[in-house]
LOZA-805027 format. One record per atom (N, C-alpha, C): atom name; x, y, z; residue in three letters. Coordinates in Angstrom, 2 decimals, always signed. Example, Ala and Ser with C-alpha at 12.3 -4.5 7.8 and 13.67 -1.06 7.14 Angstrom:
BEGIN
site/xx/yy/zz/code
N/+13.19/-5.69/+7.80/ALA
CA/+12.30/-4.50/+7.80/ALA
C/+13.20/-3.30/+7.80/ALA
N/+12.85/-2.25/+7.08/SER
CA/+13.67/-1.06/+7.14/SER
C/+12.90/+0.03/+7.87/SER
//
This chain:
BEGIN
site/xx/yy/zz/code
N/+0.85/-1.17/+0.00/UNK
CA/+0.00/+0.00/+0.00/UNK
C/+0.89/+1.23/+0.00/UNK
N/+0.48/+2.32/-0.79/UNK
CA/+1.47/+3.85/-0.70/UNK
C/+0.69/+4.55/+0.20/UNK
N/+1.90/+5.21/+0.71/UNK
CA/+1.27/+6.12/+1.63/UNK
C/+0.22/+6.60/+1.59/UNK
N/+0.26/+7.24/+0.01/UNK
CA/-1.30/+8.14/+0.02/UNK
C/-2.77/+7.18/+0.19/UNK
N/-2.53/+6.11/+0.12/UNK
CA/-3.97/+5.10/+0.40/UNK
C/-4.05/+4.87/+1.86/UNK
N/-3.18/+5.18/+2.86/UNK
CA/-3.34/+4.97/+4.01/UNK
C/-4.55/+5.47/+4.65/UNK
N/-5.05/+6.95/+4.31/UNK
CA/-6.27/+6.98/+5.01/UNK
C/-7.64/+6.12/+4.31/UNK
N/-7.31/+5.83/+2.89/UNK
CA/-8.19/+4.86/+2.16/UNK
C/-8.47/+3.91/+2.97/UNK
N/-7.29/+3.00/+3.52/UNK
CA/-7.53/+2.15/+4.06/UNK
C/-8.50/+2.04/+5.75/UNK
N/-7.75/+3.21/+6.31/UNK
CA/-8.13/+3.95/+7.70/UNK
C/-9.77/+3.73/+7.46/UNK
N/-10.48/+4.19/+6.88/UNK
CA/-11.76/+4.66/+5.86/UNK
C/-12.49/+3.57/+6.09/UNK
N/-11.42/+2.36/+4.93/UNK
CA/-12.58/+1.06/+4.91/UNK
C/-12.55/+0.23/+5.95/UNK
N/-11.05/+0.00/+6.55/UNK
CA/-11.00/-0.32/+8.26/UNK
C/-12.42/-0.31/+9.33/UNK
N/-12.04/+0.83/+9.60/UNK
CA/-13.16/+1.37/+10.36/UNK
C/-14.79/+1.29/+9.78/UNK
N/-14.85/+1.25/+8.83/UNK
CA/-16.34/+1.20/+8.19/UNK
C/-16.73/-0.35/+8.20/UNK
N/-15.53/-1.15/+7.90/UNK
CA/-16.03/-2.42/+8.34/UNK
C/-16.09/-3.42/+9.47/UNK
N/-15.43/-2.66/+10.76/UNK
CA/-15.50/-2.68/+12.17/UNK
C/-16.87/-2.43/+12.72/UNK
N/-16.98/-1.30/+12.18/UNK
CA/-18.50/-1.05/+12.59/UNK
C/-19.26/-1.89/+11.88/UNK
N/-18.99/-2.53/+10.96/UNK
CA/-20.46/-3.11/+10.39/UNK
C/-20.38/-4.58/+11.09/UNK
N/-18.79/-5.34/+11.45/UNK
CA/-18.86/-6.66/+12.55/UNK
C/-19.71/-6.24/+13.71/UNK
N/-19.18/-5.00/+14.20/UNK
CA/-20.10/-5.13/+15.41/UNK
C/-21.47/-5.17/+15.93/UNK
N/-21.87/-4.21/+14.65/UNK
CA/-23.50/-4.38/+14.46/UNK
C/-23.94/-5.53/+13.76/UNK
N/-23.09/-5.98/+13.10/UNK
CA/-23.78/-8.00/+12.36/UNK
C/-23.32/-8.85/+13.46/UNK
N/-22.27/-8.79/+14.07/UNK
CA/-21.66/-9.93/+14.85/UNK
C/-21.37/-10.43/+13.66/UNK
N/-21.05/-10.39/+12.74/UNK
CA/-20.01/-10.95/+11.68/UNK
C/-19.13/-10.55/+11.39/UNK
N/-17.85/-11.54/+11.15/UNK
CA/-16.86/-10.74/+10.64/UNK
C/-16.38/-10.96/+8.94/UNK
N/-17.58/-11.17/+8.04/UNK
CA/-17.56/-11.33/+7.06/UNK
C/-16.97/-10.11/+6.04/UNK
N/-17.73/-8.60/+6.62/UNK
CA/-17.53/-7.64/+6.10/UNK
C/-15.69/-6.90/+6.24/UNK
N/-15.10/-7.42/+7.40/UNK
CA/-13.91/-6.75/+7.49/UNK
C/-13.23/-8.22/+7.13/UNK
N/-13.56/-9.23/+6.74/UNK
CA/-12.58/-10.01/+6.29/UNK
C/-12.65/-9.78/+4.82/UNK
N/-13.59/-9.82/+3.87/UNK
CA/-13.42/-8.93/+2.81/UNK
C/-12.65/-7.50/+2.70/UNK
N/-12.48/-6.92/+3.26/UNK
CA/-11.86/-5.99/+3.63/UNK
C/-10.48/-5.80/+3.55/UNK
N/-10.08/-6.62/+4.42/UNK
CA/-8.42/-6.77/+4.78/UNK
C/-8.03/-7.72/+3.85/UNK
N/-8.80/-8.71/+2.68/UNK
CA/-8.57/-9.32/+1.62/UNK
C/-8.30/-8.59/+0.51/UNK
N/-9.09/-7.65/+0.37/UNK
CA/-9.29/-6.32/-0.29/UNK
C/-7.74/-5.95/-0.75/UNK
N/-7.41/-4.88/+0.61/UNK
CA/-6.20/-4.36/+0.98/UNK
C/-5.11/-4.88/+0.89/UNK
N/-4.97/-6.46/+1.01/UNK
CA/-4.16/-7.78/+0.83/UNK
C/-3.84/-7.68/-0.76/UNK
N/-4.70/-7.58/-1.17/UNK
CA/-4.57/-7.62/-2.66/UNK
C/-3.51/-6.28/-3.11/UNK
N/-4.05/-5.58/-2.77/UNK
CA/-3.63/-4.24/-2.93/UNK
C/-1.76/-3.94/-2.37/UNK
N/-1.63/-4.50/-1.64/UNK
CA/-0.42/-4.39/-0.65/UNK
C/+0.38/-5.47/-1.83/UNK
N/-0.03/-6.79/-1.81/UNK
CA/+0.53/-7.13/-2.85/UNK
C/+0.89/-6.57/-4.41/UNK
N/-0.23/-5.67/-4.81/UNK
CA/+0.14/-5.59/-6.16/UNK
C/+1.65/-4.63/-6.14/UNK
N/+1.46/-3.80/-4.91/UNK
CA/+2.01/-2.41/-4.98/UNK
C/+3.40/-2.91/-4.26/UNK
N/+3.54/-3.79/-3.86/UNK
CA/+4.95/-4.40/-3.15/UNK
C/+6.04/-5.30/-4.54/UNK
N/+5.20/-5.12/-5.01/UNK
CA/+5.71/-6.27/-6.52/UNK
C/+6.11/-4.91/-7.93/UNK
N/+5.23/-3.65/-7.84/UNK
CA/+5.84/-3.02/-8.46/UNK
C/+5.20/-1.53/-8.30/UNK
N/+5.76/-0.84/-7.12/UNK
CA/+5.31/+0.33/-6.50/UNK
C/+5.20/+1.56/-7.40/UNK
N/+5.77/+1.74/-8.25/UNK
CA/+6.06/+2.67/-9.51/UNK
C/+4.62/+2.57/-10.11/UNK
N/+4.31/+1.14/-10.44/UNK
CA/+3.29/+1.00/-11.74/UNK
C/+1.86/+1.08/-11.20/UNK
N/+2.20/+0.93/-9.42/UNK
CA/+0.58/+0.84/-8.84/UNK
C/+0.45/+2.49/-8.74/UNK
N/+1.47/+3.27/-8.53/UNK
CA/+1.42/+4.99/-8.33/UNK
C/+0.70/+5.22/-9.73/UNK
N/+1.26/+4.71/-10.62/UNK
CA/+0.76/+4.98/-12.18/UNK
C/-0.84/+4.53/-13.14/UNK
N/-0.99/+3.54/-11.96/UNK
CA/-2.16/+2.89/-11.78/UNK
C/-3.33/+4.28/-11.33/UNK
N/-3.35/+4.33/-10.74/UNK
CA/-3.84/+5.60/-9.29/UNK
C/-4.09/+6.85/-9.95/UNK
N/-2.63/+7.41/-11.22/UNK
CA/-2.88/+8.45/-10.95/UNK
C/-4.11/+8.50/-12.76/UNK
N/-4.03/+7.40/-12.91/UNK
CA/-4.50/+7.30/-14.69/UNK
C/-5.67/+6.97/-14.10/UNK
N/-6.38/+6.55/-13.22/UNK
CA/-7.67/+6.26/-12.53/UNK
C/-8.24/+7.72/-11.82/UNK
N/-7.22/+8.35/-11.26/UNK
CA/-7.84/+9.20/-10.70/UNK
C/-8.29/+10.36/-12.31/UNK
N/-7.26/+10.55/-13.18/UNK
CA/-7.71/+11.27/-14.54/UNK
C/-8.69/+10.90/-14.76/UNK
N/-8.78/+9.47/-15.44/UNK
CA/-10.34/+9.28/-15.89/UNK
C/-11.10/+9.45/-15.61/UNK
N/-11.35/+9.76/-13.82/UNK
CA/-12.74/+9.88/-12.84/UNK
C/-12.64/+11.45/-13.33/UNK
N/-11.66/+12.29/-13.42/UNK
CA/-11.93/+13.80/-13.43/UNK
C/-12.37/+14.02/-14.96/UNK
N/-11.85/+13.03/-15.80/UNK
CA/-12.06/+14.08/-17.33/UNK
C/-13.16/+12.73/-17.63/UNK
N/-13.29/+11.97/-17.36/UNK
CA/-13.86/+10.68/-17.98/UNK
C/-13.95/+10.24/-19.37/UNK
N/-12.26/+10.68/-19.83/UNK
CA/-11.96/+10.07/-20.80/UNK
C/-10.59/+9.34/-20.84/UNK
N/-11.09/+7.82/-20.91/UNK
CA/-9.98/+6.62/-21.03/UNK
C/-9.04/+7.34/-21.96/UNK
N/-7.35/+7.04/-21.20/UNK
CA/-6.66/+7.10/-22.04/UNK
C/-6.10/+6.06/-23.54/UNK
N/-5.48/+6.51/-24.01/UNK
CA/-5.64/+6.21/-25.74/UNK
C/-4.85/+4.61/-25.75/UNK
N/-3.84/+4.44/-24.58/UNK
CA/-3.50/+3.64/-24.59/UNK
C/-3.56/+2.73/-23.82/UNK
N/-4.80/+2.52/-23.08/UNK
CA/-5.80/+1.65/-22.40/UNK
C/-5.76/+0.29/-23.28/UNK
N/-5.65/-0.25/-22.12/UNK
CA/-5.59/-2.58/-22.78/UNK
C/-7.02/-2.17/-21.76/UNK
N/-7.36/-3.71/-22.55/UNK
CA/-8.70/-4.63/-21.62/UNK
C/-8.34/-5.12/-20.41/UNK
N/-9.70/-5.44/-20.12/UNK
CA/-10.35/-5.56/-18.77/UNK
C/-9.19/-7.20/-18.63/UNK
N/-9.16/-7.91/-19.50/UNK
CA/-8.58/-9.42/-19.69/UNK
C/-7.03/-9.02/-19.58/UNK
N/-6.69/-8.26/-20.42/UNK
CA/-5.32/-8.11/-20.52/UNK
C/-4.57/-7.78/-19.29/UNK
N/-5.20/-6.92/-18.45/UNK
CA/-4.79/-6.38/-16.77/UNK
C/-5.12/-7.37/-15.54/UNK
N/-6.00/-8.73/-16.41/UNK
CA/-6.20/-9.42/-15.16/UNK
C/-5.02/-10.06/-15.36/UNK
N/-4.58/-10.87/-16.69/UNK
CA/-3.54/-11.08/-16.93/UNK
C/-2.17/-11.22/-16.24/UNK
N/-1.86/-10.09/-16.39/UNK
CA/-0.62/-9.00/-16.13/UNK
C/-0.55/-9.49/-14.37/UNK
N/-1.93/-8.78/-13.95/UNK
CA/-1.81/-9.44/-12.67/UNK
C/-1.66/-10.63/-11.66/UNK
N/-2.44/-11.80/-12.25/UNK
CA/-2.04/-12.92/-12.31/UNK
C/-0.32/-13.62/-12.30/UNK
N/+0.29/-12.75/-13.54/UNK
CA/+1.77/-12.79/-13.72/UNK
C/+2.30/-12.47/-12.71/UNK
N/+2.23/-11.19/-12.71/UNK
CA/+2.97/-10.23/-11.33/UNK
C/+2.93/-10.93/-9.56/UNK
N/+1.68/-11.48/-9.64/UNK
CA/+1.15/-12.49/-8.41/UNK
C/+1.38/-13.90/-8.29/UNK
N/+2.29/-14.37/-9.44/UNK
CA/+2.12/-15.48/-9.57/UNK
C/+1.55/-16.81/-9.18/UNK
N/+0.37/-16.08/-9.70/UNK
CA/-0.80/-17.04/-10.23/UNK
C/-1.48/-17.92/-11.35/UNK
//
């Protein structure tokens, strides 16, 4: 995880604490910290490309136009799979 997701995480932490305590389940924060698991992994394997990840996600949400050199939805599961070796 990069720094700057730390309060991301802080965020979903806590949002899914509260929701064990009011279910008595801990379904919602184990999704959660699986979540973040994922995430910690991608970004420990290649911290550069998850920053680059982030900041081409955060563009698209502001201009909501995909950049030109956008792969598929298949091609990035891919990649990830590789990187995770899976």
């Amino acid at each position: 995880m990069l720094p700057e997701e730390t309060a991301d995480f802080d965020r979903d932490y806590q949002r899914a604490r509260k929701i064990a305590a009011e279910t008595l389940s801990l379904d919602e924060l184990q999704q959660t910290l699986e979540h973040w698991h994922r995430i910690a992994r991608m970004t420990q394997a290649d911290p550069a490309a998850h920053r680059r990840m982030l900041l081409r996600a955060e563009q698209t949400l502001r201009t909501g136009v995909l950049p030109t050199d956008s792969v598929s939805a298949e091609d990035v599961q891919a990649l990830l799979r590789e990187r995770l070796g899976q």
